[in-house]
NUKOL-695042 format. One record per atom (N, C-alpha, C): y, x, z. Coordinates in steps of 0.2 Angstrom, whole numbers, plus 5000, padded with zeros to 4 digits. Layout:
N
YXZ...
% end
This chain:
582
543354715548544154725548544354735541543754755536544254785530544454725525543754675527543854595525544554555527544354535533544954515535545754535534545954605534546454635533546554635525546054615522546254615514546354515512545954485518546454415515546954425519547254435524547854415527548354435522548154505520548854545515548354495506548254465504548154415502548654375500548354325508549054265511549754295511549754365512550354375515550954395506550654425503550954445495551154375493550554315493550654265490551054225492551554255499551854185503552354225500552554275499552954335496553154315490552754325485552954305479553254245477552954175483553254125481553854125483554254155487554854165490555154235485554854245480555054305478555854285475555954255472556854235470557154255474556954245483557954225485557854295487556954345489556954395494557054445490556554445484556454495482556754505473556954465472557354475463557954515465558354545459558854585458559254545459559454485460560054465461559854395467559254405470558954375477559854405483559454375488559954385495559754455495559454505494559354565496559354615491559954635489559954685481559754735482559854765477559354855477560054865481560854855478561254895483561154905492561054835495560654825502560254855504559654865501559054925502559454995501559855025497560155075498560655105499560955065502561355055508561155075516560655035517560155045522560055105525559555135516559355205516559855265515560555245515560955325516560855355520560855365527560655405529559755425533559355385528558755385533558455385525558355425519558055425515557255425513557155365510556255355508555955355504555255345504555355325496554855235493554855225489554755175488554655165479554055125479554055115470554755075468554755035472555054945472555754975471555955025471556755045471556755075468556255115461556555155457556855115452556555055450556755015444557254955448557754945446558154885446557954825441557454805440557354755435556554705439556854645437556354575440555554595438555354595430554854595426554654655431554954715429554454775435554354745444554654725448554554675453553954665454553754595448553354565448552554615446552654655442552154705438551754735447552354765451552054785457551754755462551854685462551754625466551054625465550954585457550554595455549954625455550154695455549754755456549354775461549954755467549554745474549154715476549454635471548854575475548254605473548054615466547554635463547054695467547454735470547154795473546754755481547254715484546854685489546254635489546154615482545554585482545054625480545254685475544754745477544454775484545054775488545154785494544454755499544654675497544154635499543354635498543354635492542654655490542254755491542554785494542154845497542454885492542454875484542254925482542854985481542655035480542955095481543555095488543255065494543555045496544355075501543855165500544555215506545055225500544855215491545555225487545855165487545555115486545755055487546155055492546155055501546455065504547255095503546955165500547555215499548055205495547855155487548255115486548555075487548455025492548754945495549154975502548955045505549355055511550055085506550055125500550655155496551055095495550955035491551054975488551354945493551054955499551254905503552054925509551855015510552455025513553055035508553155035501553455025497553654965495553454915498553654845495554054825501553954865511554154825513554954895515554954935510555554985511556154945507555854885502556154875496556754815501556354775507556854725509556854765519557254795519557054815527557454785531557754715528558154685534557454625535557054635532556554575532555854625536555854675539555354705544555254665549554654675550554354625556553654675559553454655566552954685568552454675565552254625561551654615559551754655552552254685550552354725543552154795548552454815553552254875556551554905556551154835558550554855560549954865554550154795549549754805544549754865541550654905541550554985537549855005538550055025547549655085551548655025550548754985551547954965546547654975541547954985536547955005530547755085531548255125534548155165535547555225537547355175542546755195545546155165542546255135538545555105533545455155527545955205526546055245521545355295524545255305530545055365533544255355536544255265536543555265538543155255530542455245532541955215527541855135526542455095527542355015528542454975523541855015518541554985508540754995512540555025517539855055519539454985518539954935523539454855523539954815518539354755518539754685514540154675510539754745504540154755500539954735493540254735486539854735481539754785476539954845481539654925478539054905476538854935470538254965468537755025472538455065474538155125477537655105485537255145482536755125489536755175495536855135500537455155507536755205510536855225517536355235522536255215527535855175530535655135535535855175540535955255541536255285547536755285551537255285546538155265548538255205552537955165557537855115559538755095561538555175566539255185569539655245566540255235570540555295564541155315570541455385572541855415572542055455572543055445573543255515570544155485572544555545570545355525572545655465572545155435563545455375561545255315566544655305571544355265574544755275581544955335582545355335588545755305586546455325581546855305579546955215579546455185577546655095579546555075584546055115589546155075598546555105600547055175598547555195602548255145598548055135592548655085589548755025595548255015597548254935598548354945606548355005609548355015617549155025618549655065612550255095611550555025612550154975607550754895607550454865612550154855615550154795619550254825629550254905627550654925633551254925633551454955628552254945626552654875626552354855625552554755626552554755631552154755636551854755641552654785648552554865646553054885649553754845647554054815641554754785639554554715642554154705645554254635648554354635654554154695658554154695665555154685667555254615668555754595668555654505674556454515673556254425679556254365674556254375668555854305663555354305663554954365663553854365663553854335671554154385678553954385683554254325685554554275683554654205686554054155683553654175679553454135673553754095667554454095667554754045662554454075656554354145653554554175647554254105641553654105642553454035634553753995635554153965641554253875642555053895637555153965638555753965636555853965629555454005625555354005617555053935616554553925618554453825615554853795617555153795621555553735624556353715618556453805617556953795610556853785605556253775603556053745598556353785591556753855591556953875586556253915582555753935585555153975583554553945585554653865588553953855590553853805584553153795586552653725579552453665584552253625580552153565585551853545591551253615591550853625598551353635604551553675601551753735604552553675609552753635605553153605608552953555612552353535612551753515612551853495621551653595622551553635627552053605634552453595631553153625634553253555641552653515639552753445644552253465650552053555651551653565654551853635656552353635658552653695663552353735666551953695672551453755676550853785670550753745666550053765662550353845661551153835655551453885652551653935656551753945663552053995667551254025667550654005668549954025670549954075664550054025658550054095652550554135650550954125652551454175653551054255656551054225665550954275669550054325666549554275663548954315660549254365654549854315650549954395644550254435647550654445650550754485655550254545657550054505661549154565667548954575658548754535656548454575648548654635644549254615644549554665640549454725645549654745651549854815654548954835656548554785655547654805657547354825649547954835644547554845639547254945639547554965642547255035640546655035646546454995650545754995654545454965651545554895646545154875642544954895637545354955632545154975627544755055627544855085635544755155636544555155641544055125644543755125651543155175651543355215653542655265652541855235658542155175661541555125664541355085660540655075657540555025654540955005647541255075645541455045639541554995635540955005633540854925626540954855631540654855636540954805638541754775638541954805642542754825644543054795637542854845634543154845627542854765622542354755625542254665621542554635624542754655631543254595633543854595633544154645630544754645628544954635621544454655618544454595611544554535611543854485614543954425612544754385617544754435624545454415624546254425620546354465619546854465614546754435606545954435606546154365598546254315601546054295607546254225608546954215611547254265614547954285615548254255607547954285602548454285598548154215592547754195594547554135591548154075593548254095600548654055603549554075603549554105600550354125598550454105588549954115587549854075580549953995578549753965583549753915582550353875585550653905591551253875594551953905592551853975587552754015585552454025580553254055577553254055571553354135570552654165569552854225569552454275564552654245559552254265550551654285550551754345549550854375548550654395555551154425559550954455566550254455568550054395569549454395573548754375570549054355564548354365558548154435560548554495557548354565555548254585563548554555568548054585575547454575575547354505574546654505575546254535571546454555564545954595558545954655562546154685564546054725568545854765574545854715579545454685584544854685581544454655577543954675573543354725573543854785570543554855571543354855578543654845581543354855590542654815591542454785590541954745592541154805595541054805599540754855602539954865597539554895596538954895591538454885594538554855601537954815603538054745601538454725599538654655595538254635589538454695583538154685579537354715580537254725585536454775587536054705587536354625590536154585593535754545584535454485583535054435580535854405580535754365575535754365567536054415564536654455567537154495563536854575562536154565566535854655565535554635556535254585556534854555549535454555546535854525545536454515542536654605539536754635543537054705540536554735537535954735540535454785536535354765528535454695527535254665522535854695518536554695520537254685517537254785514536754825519536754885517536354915511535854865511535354895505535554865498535154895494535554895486535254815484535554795481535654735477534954725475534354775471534054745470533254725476533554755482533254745487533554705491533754665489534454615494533754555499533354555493532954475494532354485499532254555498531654565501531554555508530954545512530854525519531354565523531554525527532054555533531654585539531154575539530654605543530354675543530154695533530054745530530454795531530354875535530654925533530854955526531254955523531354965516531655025515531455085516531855155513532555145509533055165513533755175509533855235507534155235500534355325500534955335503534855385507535355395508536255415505536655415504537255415501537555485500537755505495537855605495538355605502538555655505538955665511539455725508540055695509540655725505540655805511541155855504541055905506541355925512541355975514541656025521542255995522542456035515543256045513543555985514543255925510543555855511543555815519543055845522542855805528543455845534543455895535544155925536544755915535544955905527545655865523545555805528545055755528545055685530545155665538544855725541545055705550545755765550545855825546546755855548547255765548547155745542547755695540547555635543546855605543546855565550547355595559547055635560547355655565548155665566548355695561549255715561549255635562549055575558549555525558549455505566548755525568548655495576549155545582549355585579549955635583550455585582550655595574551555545575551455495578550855445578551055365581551155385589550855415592550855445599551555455601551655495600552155555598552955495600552855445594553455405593553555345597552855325597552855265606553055325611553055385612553355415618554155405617554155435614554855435610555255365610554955315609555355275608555555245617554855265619555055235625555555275630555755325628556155375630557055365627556955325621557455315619557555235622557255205624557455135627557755135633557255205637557555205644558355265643558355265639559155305637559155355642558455405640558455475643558355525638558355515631558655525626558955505619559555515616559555505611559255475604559355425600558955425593559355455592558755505585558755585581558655535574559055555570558955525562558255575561558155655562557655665560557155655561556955635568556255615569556155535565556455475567556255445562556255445556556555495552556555525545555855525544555455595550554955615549554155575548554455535555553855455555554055405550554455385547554555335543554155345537554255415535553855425528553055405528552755385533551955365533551855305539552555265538552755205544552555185545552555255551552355235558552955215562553455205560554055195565554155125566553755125573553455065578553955075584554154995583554454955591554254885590553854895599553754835600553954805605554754785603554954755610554954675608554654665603554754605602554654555608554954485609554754425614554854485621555354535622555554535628555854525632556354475630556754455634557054395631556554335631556354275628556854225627557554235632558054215631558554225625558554285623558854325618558554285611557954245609557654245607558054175603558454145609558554065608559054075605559254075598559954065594559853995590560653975590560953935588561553965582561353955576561753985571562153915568563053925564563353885564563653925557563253895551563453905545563853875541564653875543565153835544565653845535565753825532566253815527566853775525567053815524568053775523568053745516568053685514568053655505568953645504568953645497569653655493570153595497569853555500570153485507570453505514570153555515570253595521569753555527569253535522568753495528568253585531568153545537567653625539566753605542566453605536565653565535565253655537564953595542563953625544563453615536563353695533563153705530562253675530562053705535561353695538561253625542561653565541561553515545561953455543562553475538562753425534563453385535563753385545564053365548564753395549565253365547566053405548565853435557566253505558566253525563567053545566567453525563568153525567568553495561569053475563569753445560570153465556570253525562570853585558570653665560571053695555570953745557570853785566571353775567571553795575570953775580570853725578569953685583569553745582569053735586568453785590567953735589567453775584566953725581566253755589566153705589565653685595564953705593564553735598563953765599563553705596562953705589562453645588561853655593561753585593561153595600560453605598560553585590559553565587559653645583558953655585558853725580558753675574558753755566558853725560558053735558557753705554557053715550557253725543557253805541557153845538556653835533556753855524556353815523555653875521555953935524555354015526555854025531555354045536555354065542555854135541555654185533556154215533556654215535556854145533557754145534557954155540557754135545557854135553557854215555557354245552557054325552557754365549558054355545558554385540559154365544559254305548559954265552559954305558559454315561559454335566559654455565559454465560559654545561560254565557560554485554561454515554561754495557561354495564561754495570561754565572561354605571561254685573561554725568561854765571562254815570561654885566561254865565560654905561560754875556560754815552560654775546561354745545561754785549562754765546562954745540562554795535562654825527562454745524561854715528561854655523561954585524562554575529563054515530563254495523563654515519564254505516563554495510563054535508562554515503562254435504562254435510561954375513562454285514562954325515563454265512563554245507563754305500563654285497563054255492562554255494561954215491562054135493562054125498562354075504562854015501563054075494563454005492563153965487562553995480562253945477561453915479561353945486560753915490560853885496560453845500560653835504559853815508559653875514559053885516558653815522559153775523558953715528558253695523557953675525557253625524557553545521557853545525558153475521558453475515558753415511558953455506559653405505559853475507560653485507560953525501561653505499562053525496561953605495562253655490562553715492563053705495563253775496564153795496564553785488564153795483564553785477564553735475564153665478564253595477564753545480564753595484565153555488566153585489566153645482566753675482567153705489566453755491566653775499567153835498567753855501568253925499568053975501567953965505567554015512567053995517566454045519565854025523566054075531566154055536566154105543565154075547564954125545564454135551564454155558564254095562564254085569563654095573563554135578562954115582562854155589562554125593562554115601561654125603561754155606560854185610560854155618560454125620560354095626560054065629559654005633559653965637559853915635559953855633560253775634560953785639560553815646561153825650561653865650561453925646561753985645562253965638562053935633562553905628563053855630562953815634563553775637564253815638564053875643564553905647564753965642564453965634564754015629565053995625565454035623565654005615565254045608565253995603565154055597565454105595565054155593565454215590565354235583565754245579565854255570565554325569564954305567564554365564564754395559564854355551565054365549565554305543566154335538566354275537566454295529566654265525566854295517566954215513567554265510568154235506568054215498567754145496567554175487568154175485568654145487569254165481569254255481569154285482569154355484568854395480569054455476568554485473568754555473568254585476568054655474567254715475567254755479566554785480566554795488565854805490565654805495565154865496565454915502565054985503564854955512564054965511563954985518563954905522564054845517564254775521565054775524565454815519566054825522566454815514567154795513567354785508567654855509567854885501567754965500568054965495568855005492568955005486569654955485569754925478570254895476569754825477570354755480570254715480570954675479570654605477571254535477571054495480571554445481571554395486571954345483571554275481571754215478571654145485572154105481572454055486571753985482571853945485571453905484571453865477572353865474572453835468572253895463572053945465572054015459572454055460572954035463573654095461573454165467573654215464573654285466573954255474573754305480573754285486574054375487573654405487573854495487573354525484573354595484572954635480573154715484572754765485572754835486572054855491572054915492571254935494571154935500570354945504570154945509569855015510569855035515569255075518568755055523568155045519567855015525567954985530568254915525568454845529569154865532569354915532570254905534570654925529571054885529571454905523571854965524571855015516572255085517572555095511572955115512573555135505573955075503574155085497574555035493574254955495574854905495574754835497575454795494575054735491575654685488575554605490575854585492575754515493576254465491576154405486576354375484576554285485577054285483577054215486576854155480576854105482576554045479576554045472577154055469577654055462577554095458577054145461576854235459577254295458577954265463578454315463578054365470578154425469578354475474578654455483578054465488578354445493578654495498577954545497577954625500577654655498577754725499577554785496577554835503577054885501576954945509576254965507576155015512575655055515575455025521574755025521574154995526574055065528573955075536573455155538572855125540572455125539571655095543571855035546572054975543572054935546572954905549573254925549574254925552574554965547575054905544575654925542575855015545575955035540576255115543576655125537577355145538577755185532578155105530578855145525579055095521578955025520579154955523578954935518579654895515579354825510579954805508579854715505580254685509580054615507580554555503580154495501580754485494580554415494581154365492581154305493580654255486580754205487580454185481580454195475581354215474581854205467581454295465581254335470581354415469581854455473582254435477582754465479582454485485582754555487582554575492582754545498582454535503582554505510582654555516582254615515582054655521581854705521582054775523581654845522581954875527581054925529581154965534580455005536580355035541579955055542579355035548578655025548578155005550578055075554577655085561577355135561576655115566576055105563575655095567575655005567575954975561575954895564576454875567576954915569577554905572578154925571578554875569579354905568579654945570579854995567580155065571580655085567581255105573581955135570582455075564582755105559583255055558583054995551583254965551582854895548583354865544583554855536584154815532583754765530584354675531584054625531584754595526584354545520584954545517584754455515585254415518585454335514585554325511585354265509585554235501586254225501586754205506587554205502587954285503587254325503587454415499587654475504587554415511587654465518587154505519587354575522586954605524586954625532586254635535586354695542585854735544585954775548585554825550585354815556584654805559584454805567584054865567584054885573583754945575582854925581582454945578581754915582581454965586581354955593580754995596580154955599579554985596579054975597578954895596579154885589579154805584579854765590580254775592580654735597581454765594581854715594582354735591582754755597582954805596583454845604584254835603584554835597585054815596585254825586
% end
């Protein structure tokens, strides 16, 4: 396990770093502002957020990589752990709109390798182990089969739905081809195969607490629940697109492997040899060779060691209850118990691929250029005429040139990762994440980007329209609180010229407001209440002269209104409820 889990996170930092510009630099898609934003009300802590600077970034990346190949080679192996799980839930607090299950799981892996002896074998310590320790338990060892019982029940239970029980659920994800790989679409010319495995992950998943905890034949039960969920997840590896996820299951699957396995030829020689000291490595494997035994840490510490193994094996418990009590909306979410569990993150949901339909999006990363042309950013194709036109659902998913992107597109769609639309747009205009190589938005002098996207079935997208996730104006300038525009702001027309100017409140406009016409004279003036005209206002032709004054209330014309002509007439009409009554 401890091998495995230190290449995966390996692979995993280096697929990171090479992506490290758009994700993780100070002026990436994901700013420090983003990240803290996020955390207003759910505060945590993180190295990755003390410093706003690239060079430090890099130094912790860095730091990390280097600890997981310490990691890998054994030595000092539970600090080494204690480092790389600190590093690691630190690096993934830094982007938390880029969270993923396989970031969940890796924590609590980490986590629990802090607590066991897994530097004991195949390691390149010095120190000379004890042939005794063959087997080992204790909180931390319950704590990964009950990790792995909480997710693959809890999947289990979020599937219990009519997309598992028809068999569609896989033919649906391959068949969209937005997350699958070549197999996997491969698959898709073989329907009934797909419904078969469909309905086994399924029985798998909800037979996992018999398999991992069968007080009948344990080690058995439990070898067969291993090699079936690596091959479960062997096969989810190879046909979707789902980053580390299923690497760090199987690392962890691992641990479980029952100890009559390694009791068996060749892997009993293989450990005994991996346990004795270096300078007895070569000696006959047949020979009894006396090991000293290893000093055995004190009271105090072996106490310290299984209290804080266990509290963590409380909260993951605790929170799978918890969360499943918040699904079935027979409680509330509490900001402080997430608080509580976040701080050693454990705050796991696995509803992932529950409702497989949901899964299938179609996004329309549409821009307007200084022409009024309106271009498919991600596909390269004009998608409507004129303004007034209804740009149409695309029917090819897009090849992203990291999987991130898709991961990132898909949770500003949710009303959790709201705060970073507007950061995500605006990156949106001097990059451009297709696989292909397409223009930016700033090559192609785009004014403004509306993001589009639709979730469904092939069949369910025909009968839908798209819906405007998000949309942002570059002639526009000002500050952005929470993914919301906040503050003083302007608004420029496509030639330059001043368009309006006055503040918002979290995205509705409030207080003072001016708008101006083409020539940069004064057109009106007023009060915005959250969003509607309220109070005063007053408006003025191109030369400057007034045209109109009167009162708004709520966005609506009320009471008496003075309108004045250019050849010097004036009159008064009286409004109720914006309607002129006389």
């Amino acid at each position: 396990m401890r091998i495995s889990i230190a290449l995966v996170l390996i692979w995993d930092l280096i697929d990171r770093i090479v992506q490290f510009q758009h994700f993780y630099s100070i002026d990436g898609v994901i700013p420090f502002a983003s990240a803290q934003e996020y955390y207003a009300n759910l505060n945590t802590w993180s190295f990755h957020l003390l410093i706003e600077n690239d060079l430090y970034q890099y130094f912790l990346f860095g730091l990390q990589l280097a600890l997981a190949i310490v990691l890998l080679t054994g030595i000092k192996a539970r600090l080494t752990a204690a480092a790389s799980w600190l590093l690691f839930g630190s690096m993934i607090a830094r982007a938390p709109a880029l969270l993923t299950g396989g970031d969940m799981l890796m924590a609590s892996m980490l986590f629990w390798l802090i607590w066991i002896p897994s530097g004991q074998f195949f390691s390149l310590s010095r120190k000379k182990n004890s042939t005794r320790e063959s087997t080992f338990c204790s909180f931390a060892t319950a704590g990964i089969i009950l990790q792995y019982v909480v997710m693959y029940t809890l999947t289990g239970i979020y599937k219990w739905n009519p997309e598992w029980h028809d068999g569609s659920a896989l033919f649906v994800v391959l068949d969209d081809q937005a997350l699958s790989k070549p197999l996997g679409v491969w698959l898709t010319q073989f329907p009934e195969f797909l419904a078969l495995l469909t309905w086994g992950t399924l029985i798998l998943e909800v037979t996992a607490p018999i398999l991992f905890l069968s007080p009948v034949a344990t080690q058995r039960f439990r070898m067969v629940g291993v090699l079936s969920f690596i091959g479960l997840h062997v096969g989810i590896f190879l046909t979707m697109e789902v980053l580390g996820f299923s690497p760090v299951s199987i690392s962890g699957l691992l641990a479980m492997i029952p100890s009559f396995v390694w009791a068996s030829r060749p892997l009993k020689k293989l450990i005994t040899n991996s346990s004795r000291p270096p300078d007895q490595a070569n000696a006959a494997s047949d020979e009894e060779i006396p090991v000293e035994p290893s000093p055995q840490p004190g009271l105090y510490f072996r106490v310290l060691r299984e209290v804080s193994a266990g509290t963590g094996l409380a909260i993951m418990l605790f929170y799978a209850v918890w969360q499943m009590l918040v699904h079935a909306e027979r409680v509330e979410t509490d900001y402080r118990v997430n608080w509580i569990v976040h701080q050693i993150r454990m705050d796991q949901s696995w509803t992932m691929f529950h409702v497989p339909s949901n899964l299938c999006y179609r996004y329309l990363l549409e821009g307007r250029n200084s022409k009024g042309e309106f271009i498919d950013l991600l596909r390269g194709n004009r998608t409507r005429e004129t303004v007034d036109d209804t740009p149409q659902i695309p029917q090819d998913a897009i090849q992203y040139e990291s999987s991130r992107w898709l991961l990132l597109f898909r949770q500003m769609g949710s009303t959790q990762y709201f705060n970073q639309q507007q950061h995500t747009m605006r990156y949106l205009q001097k990059y451009n994440p297709a696989a292909t190589d397409l223009p930016t938005a700033a090559e192609l002098d785009i004014k403004e980007i509306m993001f589009h996207g639709v979730a469904g079935v092939r069949e369910v997208r025909e009968a839908s329209s798209l819906s405007k996730i998000a949309h942002i104006d570059f002639r526009a300038h000002g500050k952005y609180y929470q993914g919301q525009r906040h503050g003083l702001w302007e608004h420029y027309r496509d030639n330059g010229s001043l368009d309006s100017k006055g503040t918002y409140d979290y995205g509705l406009r409030h207080g003072k407001w001016r708008f101006y016409h083409p020539n940069g004279q004064l057109a009106s003036e007023g009060n915005f209440d959250l969003g509607h005209e309220h109070g005063h206002w007053t408006m003025f032709d191109e030369n400057g002269d007034r045209t109109a004054h009167g009162e708004f209330i709520d966005g609506q014309k009320e009471g008496a209104w003075t309108f004045w002509y250019d050849n010097g007439g004036m009159t008064t009409g009286f409004f109720k409820d914006d309607e002129l009554v006389r």
